[in-house]
N, CA, C and O of each residue as an XYZ file, in Angstrom:
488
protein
N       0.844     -1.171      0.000
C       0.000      0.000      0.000
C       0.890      1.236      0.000
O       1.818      1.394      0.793
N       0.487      2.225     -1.087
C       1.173      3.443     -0.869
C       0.414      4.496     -0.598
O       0.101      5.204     -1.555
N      -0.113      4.895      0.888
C      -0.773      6.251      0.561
C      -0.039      7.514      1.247
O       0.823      7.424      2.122
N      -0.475      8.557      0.759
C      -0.201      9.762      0.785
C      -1.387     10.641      0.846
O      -2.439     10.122      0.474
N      -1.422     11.794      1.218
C      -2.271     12.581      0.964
C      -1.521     13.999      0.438
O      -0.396     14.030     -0.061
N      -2.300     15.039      0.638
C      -2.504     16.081      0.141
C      -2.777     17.713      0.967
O      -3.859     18.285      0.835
N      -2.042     18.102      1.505
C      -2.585     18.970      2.714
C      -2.203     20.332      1.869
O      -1.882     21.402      2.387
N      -2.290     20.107      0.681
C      -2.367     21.415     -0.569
C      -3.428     21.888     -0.212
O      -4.032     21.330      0.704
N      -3.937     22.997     -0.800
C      -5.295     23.478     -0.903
C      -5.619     23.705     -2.559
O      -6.814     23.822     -2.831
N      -4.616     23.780     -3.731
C      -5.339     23.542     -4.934
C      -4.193     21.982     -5.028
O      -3.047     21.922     -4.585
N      -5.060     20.728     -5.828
C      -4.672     19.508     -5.581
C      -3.101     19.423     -6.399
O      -2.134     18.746     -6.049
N      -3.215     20.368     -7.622
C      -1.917     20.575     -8.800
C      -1.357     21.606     -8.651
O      -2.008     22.452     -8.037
N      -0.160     21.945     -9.051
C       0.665     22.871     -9.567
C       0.618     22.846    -10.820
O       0.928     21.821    -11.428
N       0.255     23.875    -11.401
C       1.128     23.137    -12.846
C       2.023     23.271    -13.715
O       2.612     24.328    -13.488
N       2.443     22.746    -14.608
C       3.821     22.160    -14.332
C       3.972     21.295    -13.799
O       4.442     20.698    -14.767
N       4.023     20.279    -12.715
C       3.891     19.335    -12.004
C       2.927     18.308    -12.058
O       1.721     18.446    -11.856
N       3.545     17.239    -12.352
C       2.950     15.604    -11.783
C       2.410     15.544    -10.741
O       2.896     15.851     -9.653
N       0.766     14.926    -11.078
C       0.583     14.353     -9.801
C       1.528     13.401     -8.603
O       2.259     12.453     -8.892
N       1.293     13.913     -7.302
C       2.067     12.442     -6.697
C       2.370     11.181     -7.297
O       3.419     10.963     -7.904
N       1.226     10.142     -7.087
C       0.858      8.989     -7.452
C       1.468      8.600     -9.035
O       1.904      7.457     -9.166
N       1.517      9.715    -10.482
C       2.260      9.270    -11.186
C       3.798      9.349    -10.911
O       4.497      8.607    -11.601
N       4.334     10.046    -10.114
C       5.655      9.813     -9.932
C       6.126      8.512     -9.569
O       6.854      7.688    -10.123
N       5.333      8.572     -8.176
C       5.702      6.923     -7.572
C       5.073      6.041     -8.554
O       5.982      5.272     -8.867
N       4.378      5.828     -8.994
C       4.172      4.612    -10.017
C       5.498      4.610    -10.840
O       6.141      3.569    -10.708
N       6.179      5.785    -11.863
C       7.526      5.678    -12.370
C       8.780      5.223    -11.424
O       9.851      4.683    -11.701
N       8.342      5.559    -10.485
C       9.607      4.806     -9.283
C       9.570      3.242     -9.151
O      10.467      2.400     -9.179
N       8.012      3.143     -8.976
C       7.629      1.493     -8.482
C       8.355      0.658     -9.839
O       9.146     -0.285     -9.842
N       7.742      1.415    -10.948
C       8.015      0.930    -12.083
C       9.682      0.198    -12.482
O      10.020     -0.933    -12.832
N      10.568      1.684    -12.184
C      11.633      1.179    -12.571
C      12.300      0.586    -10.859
O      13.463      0.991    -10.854
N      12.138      0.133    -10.040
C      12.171     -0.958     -9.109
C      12.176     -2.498     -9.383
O      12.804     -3.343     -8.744
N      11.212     -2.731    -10.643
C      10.619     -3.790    -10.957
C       9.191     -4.110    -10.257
O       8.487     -5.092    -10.490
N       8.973     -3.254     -9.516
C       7.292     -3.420     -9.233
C       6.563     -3.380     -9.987
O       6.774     -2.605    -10.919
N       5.396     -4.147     -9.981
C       3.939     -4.087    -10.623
C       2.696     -3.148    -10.301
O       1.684     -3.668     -9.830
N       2.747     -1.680    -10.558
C       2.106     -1.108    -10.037
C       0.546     -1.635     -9.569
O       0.034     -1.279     -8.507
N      -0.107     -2.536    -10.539
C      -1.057     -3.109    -10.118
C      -1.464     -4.059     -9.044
O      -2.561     -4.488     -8.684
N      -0.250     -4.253     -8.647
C      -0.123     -4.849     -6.998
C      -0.231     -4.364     -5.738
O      -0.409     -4.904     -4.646
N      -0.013     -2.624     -6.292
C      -0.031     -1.289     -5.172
C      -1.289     -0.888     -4.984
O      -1.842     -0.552     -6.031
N      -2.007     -0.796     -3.910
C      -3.608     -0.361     -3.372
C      -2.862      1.039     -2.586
O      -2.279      1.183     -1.512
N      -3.216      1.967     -3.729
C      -3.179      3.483     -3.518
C      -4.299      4.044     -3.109
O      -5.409      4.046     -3.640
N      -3.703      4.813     -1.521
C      -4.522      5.939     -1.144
C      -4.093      7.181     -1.213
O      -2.938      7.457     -0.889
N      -5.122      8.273     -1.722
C      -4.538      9.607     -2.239
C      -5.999     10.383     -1.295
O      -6.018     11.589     -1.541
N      -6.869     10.064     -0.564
C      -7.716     11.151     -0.247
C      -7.385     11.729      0.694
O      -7.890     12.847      0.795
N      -6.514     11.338      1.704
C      -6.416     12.299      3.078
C      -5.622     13.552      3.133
O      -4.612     13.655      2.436
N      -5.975     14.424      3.843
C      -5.628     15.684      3.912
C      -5.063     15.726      4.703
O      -4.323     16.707      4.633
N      -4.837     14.796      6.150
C      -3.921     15.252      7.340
C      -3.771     13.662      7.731
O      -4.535     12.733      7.471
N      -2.543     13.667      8.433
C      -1.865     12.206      8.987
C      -2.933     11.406      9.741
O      -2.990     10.230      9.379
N      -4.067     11.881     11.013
C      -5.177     10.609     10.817
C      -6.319     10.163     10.000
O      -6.826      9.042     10.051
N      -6.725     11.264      9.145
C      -7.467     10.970      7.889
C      -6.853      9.594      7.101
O      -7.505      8.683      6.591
N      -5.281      9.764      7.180
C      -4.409      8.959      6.445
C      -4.460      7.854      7.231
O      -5.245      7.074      6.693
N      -4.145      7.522      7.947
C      -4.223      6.560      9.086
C      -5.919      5.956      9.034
O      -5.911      4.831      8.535
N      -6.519      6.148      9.195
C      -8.022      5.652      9.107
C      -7.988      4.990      8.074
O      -7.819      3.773      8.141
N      -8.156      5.698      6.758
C      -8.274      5.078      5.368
C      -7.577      4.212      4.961
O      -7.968      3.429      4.094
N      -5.973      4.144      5.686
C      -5.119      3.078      5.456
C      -5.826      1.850      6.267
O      -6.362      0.922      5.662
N      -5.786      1.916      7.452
C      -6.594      0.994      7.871
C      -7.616      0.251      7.456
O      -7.668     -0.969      7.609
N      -8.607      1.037      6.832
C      -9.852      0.805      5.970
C      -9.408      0.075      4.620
O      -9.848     -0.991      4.189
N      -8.548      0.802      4.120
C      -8.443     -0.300      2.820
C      -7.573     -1.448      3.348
O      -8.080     -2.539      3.090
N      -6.374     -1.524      4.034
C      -5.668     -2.464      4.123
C      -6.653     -3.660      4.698
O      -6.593     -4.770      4.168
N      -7.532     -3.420      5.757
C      -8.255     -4.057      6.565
C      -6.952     -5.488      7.181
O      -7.091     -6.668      6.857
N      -5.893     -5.013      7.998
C      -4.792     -5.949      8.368
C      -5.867     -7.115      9.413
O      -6.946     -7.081     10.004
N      -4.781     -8.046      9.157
C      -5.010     -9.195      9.417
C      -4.018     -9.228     11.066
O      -2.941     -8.645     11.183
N      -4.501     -9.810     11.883
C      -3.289    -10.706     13.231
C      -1.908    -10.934     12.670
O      -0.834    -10.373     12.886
N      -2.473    -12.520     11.421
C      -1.128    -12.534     11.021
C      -0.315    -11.872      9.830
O       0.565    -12.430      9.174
N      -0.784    -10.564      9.675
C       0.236     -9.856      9.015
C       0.747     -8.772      9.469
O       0.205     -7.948     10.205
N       2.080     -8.759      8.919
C       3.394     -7.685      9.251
C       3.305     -6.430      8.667
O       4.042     -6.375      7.682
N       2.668     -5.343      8.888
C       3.047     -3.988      8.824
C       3.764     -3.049      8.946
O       3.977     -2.464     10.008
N       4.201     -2.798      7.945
C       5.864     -1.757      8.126
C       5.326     -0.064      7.408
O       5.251      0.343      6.249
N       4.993      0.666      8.935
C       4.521      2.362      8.604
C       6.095      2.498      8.178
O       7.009      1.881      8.723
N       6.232      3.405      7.122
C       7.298      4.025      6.319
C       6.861      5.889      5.966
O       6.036      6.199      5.106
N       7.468      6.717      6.661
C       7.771      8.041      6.712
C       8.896      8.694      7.357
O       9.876      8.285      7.979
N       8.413      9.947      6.984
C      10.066     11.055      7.638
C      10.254     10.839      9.156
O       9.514     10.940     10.135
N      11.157     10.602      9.014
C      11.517     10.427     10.529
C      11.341     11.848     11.830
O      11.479     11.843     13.053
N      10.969     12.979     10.808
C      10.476     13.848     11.469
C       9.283     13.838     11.706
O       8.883     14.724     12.461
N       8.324     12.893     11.185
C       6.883     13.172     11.117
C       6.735     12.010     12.055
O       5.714     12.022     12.742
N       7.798     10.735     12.251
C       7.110      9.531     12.719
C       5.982      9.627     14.512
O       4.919      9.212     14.974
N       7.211     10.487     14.907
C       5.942     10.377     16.264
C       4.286     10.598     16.151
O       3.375     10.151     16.848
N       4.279     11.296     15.223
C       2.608     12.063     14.621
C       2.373     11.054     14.374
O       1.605     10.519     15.173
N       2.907     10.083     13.037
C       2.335      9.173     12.402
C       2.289      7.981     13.291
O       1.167      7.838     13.776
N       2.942      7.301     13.569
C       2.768      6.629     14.950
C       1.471      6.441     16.030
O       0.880      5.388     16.272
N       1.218      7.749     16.589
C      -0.168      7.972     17.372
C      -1.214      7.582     16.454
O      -2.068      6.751     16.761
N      -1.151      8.369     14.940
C      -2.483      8.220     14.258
C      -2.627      7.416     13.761
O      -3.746      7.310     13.258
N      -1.751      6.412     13.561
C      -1.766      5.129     12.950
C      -2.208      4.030     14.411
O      -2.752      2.943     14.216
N      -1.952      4.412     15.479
C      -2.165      3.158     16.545
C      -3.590      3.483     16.839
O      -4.451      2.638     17.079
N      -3.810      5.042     16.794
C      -5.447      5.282     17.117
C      -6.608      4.898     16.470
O      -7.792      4.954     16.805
N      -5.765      4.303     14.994
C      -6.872      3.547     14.378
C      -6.988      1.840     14.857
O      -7.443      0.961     14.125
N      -6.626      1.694     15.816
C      -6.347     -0.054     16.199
C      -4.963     -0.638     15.151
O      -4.648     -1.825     15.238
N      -4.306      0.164     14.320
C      -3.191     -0.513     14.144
C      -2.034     -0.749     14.548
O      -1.050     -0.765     13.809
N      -2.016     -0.986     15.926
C      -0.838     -1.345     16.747
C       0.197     -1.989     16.101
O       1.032     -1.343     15.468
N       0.224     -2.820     16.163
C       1.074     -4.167     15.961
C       1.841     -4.148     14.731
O       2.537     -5.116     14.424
N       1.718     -2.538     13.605
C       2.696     -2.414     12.617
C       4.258     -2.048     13.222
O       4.405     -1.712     14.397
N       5.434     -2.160     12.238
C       6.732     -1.899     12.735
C       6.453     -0.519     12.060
O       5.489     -0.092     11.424
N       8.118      0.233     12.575
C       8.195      1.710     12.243
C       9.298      1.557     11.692
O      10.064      0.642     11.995
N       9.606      2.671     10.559
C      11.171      2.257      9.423
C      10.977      4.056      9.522
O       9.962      4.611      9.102
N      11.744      4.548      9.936
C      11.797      6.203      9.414
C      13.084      6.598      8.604
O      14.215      6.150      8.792
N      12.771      7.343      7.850
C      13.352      7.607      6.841
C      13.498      9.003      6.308
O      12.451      9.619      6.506
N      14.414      9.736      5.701
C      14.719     10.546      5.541
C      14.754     12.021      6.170
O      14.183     13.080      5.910
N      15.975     11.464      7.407
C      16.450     11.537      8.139
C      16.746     13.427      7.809
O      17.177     13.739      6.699
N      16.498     14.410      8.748
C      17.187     15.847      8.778
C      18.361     16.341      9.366
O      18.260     16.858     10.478
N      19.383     16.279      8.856
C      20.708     16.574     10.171
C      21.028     17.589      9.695
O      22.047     17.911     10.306
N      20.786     18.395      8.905
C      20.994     20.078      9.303
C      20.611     20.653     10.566
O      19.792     20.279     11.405
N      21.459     21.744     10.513
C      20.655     22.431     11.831
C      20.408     23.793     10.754
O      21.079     23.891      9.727
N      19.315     24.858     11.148
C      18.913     25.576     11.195
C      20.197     26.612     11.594
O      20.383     26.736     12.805
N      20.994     27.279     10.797
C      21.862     27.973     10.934
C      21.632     29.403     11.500
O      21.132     30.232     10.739
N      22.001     29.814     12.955
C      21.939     31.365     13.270
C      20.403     31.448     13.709
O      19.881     32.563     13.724
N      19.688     30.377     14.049
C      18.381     30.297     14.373
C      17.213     30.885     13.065
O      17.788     31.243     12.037
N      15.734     30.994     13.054
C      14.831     31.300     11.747
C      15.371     32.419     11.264
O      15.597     32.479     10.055
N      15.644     33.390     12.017
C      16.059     35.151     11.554
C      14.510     35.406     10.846
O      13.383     34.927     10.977
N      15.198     36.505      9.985
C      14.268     37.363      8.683
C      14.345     36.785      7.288
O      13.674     37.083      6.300
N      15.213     35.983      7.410
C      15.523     35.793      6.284
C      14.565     34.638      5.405
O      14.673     33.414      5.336
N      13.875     35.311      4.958
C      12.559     34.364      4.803
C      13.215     33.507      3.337
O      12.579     32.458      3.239
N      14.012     33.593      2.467
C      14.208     33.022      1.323
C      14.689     31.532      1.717
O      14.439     30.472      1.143
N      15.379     31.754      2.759
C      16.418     30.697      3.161
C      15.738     29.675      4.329
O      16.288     28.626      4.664
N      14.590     30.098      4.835
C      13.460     29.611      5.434
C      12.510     28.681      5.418
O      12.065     27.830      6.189
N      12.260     29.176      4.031
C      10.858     28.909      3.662
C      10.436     26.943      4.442
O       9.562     26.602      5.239
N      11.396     26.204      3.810
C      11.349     24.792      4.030
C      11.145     24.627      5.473
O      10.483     23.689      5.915
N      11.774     25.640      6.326
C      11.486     24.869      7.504
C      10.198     25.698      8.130
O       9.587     25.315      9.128
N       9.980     26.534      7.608
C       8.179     27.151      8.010
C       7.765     26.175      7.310
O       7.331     25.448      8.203
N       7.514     25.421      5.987
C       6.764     24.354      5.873
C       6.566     23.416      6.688
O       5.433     23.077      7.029
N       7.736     22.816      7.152
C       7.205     21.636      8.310
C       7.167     21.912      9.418
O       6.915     21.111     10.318
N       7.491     23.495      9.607
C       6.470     23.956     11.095
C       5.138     23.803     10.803
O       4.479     22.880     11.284
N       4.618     24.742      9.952
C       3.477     24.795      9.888
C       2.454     23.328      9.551
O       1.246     23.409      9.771
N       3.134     21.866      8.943
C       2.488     20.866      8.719
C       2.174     20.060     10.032
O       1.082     19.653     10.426
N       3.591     19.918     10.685
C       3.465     20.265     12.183
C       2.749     20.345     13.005
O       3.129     20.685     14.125
């Protein structure tokens, strides 16, 4: 299962690929079968996402669940994923931040911007 959501407020840029066709070109050249992937794209915030994953996956006792996100987001995702009764998945975090924030936010809004994004998603 790959889902993602959307916490955009218009769904495109344009110029820009949807999500979902990117990762299908990823799955693709992996050797995956995209038709093996049960994609979720409706949620707008991490337990919306968490619910619906639940809902489509509908997990089983005996199966192994591996939540996969930023390792900055995992504690969020974590809660909203167990609050749907999916305990018993493992956690893999990934893409890891080891910058620091140089000279603290300042004014300098150009050089910013990225980390007001994941304040504000946050």
């Amino acid at each position: 299962m790959f889902s993602e959501g959307s916490g955009r407020l218009r769904e495109t840029v344009i110029g820009r690929p949807a999500i979902p066709s990117v990762v299908v070109n990823v799955f693709v050249l992996l050797g995956i079968d995209p038709d093996r992937i049960t994609w979720g794209d409706q949620s707008s915030n991490t337990a919306k996402n968490a619910a619906l994953s639940f809902e489509a996956a509908a997990p089983t006792s005996d199966e192994t669940w591996v939540l996969v996100t930023s390792a900055f987001h995992m504690g969020q995702a974590m809660a909203s994923f167990e609050a749907t009764s999916w305990e018993d998945s493992l956690h893999y975090p990934v893409d890891y931040r080891t910058r620091a924030v140089a000279g603290g936010i300042g004014w300098d809004c150009s050089s910013t911007l990225e980390d007001l994004n994941i304040a504000i998603k946050e």
